[in-house]
N, C-alpha and C positions, 0 to 999 in steps of 0.2 A: 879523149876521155879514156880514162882507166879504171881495173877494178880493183883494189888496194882491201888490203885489211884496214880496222880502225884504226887500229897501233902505229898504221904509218901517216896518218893525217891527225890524228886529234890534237894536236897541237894547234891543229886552225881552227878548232870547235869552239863556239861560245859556252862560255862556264853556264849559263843557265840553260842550256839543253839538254833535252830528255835521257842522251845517250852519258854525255859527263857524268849529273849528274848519278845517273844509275851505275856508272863504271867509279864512280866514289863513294858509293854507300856499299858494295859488291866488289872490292878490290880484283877493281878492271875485267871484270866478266863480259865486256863488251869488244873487247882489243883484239880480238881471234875474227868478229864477224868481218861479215865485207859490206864495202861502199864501192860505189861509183862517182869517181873522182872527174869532173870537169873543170878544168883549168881554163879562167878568162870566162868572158861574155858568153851566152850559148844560146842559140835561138832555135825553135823548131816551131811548126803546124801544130800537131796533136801529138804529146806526152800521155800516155799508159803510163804510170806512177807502178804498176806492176808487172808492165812486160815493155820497158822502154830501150832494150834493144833489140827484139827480136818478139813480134807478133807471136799469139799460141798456132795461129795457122800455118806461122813461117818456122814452124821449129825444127823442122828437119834438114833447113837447110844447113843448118849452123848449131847443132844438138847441144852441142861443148857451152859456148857461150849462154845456149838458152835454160840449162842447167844453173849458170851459174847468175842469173837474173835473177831467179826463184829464188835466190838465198840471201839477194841482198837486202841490207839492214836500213839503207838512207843514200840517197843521192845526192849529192855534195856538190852545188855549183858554185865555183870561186869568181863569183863576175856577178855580173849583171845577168836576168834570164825572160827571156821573151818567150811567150806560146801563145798561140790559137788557142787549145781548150788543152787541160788539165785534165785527168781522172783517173780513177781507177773502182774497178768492179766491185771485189770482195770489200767489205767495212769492216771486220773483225779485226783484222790486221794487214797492213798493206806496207811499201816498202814508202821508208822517209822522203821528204824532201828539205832540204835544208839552200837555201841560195844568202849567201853573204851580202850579196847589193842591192838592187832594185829585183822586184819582178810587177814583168808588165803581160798583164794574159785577159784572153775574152769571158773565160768561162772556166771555171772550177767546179769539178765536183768529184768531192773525200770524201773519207772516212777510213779510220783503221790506223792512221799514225801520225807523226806529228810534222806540220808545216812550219818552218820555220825560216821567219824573213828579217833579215838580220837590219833593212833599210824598210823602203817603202813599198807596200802592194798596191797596184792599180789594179781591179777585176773590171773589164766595160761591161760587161753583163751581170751575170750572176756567183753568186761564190754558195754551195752548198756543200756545208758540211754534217756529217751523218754518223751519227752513233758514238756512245762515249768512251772508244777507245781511238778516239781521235782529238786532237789538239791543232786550234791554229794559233801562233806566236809571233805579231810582228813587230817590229821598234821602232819603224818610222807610220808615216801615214798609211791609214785603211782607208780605199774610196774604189765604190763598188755600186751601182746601180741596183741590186739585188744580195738582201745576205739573209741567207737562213742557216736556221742552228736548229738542229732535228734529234730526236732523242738524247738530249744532253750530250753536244757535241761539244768539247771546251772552246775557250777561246777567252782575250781578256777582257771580260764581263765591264769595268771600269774603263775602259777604253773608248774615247770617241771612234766610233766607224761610222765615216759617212756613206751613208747611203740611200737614194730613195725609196726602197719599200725595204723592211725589215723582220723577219717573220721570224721571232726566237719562240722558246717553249717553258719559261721562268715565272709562268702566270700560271698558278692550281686551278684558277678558275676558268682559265682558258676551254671552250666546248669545239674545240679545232674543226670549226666551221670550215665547208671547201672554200669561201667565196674568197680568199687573198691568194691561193695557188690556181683560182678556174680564170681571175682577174688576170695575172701574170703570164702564166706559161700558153703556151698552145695547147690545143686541146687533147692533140695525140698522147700525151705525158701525162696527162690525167687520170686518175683510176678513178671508175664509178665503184660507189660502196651502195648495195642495197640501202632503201631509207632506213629498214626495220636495222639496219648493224649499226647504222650511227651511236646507237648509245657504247657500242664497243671501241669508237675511233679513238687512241691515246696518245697521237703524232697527227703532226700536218706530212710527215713523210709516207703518213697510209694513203693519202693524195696525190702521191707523186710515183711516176714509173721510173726509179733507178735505171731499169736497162734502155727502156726508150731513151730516156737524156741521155744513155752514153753516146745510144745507137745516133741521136739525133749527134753530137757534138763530133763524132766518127766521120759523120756525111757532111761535116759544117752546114748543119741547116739550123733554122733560129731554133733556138726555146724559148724565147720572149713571145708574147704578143704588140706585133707592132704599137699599137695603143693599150695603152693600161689606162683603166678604166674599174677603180674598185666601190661598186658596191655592196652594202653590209645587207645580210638578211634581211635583216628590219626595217632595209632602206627599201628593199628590193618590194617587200611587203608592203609597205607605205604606199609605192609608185600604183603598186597593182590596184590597193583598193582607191589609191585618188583617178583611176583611170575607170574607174566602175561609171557606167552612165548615172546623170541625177532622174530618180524616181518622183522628189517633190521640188516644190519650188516657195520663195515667199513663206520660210519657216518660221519668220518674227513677229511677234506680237508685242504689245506693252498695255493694252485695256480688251476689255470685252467684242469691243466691234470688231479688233482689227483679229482677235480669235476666231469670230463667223468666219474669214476670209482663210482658215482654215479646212474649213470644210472639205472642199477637195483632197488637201492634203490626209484626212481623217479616210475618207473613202477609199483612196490609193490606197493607204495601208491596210485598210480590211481587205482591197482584193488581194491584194499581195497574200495576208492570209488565208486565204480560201483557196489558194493554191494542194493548202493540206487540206484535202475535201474530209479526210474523216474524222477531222478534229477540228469539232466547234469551240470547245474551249483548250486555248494552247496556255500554256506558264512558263514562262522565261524568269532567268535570275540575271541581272549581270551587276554591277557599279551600287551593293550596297539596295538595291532595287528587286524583291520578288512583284513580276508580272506578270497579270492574268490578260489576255485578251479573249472575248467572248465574241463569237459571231452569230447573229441571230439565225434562227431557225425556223421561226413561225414567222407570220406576218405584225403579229400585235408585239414582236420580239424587238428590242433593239442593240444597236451592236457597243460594243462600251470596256472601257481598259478599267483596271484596278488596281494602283501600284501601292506595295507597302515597301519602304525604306526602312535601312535595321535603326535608326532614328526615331522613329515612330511614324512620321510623317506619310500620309496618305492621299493619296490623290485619287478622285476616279471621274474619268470622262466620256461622256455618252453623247450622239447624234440623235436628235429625235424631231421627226414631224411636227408641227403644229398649227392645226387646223385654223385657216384662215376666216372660220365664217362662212354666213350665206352667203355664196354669190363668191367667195375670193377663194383662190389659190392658195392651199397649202404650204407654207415655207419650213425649213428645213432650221433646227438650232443647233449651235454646238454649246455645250456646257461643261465645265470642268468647278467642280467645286473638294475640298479637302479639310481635313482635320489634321491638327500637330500633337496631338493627344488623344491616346484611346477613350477618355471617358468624355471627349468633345461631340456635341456637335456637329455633323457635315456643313461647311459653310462655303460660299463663292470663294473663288480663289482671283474675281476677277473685276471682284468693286472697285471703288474710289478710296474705299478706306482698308483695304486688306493689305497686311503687313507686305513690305517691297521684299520680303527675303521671302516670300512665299509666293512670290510671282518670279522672281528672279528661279525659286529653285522650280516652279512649273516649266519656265521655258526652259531649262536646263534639260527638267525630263525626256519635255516633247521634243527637240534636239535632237537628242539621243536615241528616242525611240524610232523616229523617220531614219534614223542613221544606218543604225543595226537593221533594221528591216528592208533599207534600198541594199543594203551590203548580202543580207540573208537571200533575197530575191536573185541577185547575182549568182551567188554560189549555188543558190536549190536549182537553178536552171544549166549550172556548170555539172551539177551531181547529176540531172538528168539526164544529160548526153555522156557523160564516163560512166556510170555503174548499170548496165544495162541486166536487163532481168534475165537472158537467156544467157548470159556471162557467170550468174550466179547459180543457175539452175545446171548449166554445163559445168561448173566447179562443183556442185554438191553429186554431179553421177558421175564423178570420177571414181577408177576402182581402189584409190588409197582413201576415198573418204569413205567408200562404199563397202569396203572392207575393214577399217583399220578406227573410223571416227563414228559410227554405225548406232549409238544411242546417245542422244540428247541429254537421258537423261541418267546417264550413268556417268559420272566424273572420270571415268578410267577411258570411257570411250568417244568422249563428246569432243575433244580436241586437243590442243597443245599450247606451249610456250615458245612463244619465238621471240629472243632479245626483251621488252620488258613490253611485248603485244603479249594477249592468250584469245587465242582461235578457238570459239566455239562452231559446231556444225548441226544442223538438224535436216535430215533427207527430208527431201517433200516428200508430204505424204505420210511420212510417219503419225500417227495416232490422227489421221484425218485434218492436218497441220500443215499449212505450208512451212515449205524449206526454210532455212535460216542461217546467215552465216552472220554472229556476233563477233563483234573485236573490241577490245578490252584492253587500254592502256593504263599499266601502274602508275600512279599519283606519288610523285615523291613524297615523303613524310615520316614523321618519329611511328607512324599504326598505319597498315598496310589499306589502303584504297585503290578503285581506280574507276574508270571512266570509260562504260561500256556504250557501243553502238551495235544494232542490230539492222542487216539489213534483211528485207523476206520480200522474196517477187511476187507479192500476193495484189 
């Protein structure tokens, strides 16, 4: 290998390269720079694409040469080119690679100038290319197990590249979830982003540690994870709540008898309720559905739902005792009756003759509402053992709140903005009040909302 000006090689340049053409729109502004001339086949371990004869550690031993690495423009392999792993540090701009035949390599990872494969590239692992002053160019086959393209790294978009996972960034709608790079790589290589910064993540490369993958590809140790195994948030969320234990059981009905055998089921979800001991009447919205559940109070009280649908349609269903007579045992009814119109009547919802689309959308309701409240049950017992009272009260006598966030009820002092949270604080004790720290997530939309929670260890 030699180090050559352009002007003594570019006769072996392919005309559609970066350097031609700029040296033909620029009369030959390129012919003074240097290359690194490799004549025939060339095989190595691990290629530094920016310090590929002389390490920054080993620079003294050989100062001259490593001087004049710094300056080269492209490396010029006339053969075929075999490597371990590929890379280099800087993305800005980095020195070329350019191989006229095949190249066969474990792991790539660019950014900063142009690759260019004048035959076919095999990548057995991964190929990551980083930031858009970098280009990959190749004219035979792409076949790579792994291909990301990270801040608008080029490459030819209309190109078949095979590959089995393919992670580009050509989607506006993309929300560069971790779960395809935490899937893939090892975990070492991963960067954790606070949750609240997520709304700032605009690269799947804010997921990935640059230096660790070099550091990992230096020591040949994997960046894969032996098994890939991708799943999506949604999936991840799905698994979680089908692993929630079931609270009822026997949710079907289709006439009034097989509704009594509800009962239990009606009970469960009152106790489930009463879990919030100081709120006997709760109101939930969800699916098109405002609802009331009421939990009695008194003795002569009984306990009973209330749904209104934006339809109109109304449902309300109550458990109530009923006196058996002298001498018998009280038995227990369950009754659900409803109206499809405000200026109706309440009427059974569970005759012989009540319309099927109004039994169909009861069991729809009561479905749902066992649902959400065996799911809500999980979670308020998950919330119990994470948000502990002495966590919060130990976060509101801290001396930045205690100094700095110190009135509730002054907008200047009560808290901040973090990413698109707003942190409210209230010192316990203030005006005879327990503490309070409220969190508040902005609501995307055309008029500014959002969706506050308050917690108080009271």
């Amino acid at each position: 290998m030699n180090i050559k000006k352009i002007k003594e090689i570019k006769h072996l340049l392919p005309q559609d390269c970066w350097i031609v053409m700029r040296n033909n729109v620029n009369n030959n502004e390129m012919d003074e720079e240097y290359v690194l001339h490799i004549e025939g086949d060339f095989e190595t371990k691990n290629f530094d694409l920016g310090a590929p004869l002389i390490p920054f550690k080993n620079r003294f031993a050989d100062y001259e040469t490593y001087l004049k690495q710094n300056v080269l423009m492209l490396i010029l392999v006339q053969g075929n080119f075999t490597a371990n792993n590929v890379y280099n540090y800087g993305t800005d701009g980095s020195t070329g690679l350019m191989v006229l035949g095949n190249a066969t390599v474990n792991n790539f990872v660019v950014g900063g100038q142009e690759i260019y494969i004048a035959q076919n590239l095999t990548v057995n692992e991964c190929f990551w290319g980083h930031y858009n002053h970098g280009e990959l160019i190749v004219h035979g086959e792409l076949k790579t197990k792994v291909f990301i393209a990270t801040e608008e790294y080029h490459y030819q978009y209309e190109k078949e590249i095979v590959a089995e996972y393919f992670i580009k960034e050509d989607n506006e709608e993309d929300n560069y979830e971790p779960t395809l790079p935490k899937a893939i790589f090892v975990p070492e290589l991963i960067e954790e982003i606070d949750e609240i910064d997520r709304a700032d993540v605009f690269s799947f490369a804010q997921w990935l540690n640059r230096q660790a993958f070099i550091e990992h590809l230096v020591a040949n140790k994997n960046i894969l994870q032996t098994e890939i195994t991708i799943v999506s948030e949604a999936e991840k969320q799905q698994q979680l709540l089908n692993a929630i234990a079931k609270q009822f059981s026997n949710e079907t009905f289709t006439n009034y008898a097989e509704f009594q055998q509800q009962i239990p089921n009606f009970k469960k979800l009152f106790e489930i309720a009463r879990l919030h001991k100081e709120d006997a009447i709760q109101v939930f919205e969800w699916n098109g559905y405002s609802i009331t559940l009421s939990c009695q109070t008194k003795t002569d009280e009984v306990d009973y739902i209330l749904a209104t649908h934006i339809s109109g349609l109304k449902f309300y269903i109550e458990c109530r005792k009923v006196s058996g007579g002298f001498l018998k045992r009280a038995t227990e009814t369950l009754s659900a009756v409803c109206k499809a119109l405000p200026e109706q009547e309440f009427f059974s919802a569970l005759e012989n003759d009540t319309p099927k689309e109004i039994l169909i959308a009861l069991q729809q309701f009561w479905t749902a509402v066992l649902l959400h409240a065996e799911r809500g049950h999980y979670f308020y017992l998950q919330f119990l053992t994470t948000v502990k009272c002495e966590d919060l009260l130990g976060y509101l006598a801290t001396p930045v709140v205690q100094e700095k966030y110190n009135d509730y009820w002054d907008s200047d002092k009560n808290g901040f903005w973090y990413g698109d949270y707003i942190i409210s604080v209230r010192i316990n004790g203030a005006r005879d009040l327990p503490g309070s720290v409220d969190i508040g997530k902005e609501i995307k939309g055309d008029e500014f909302d959002a969706r506050k929670y308050y917690f108080r260890p009271n």
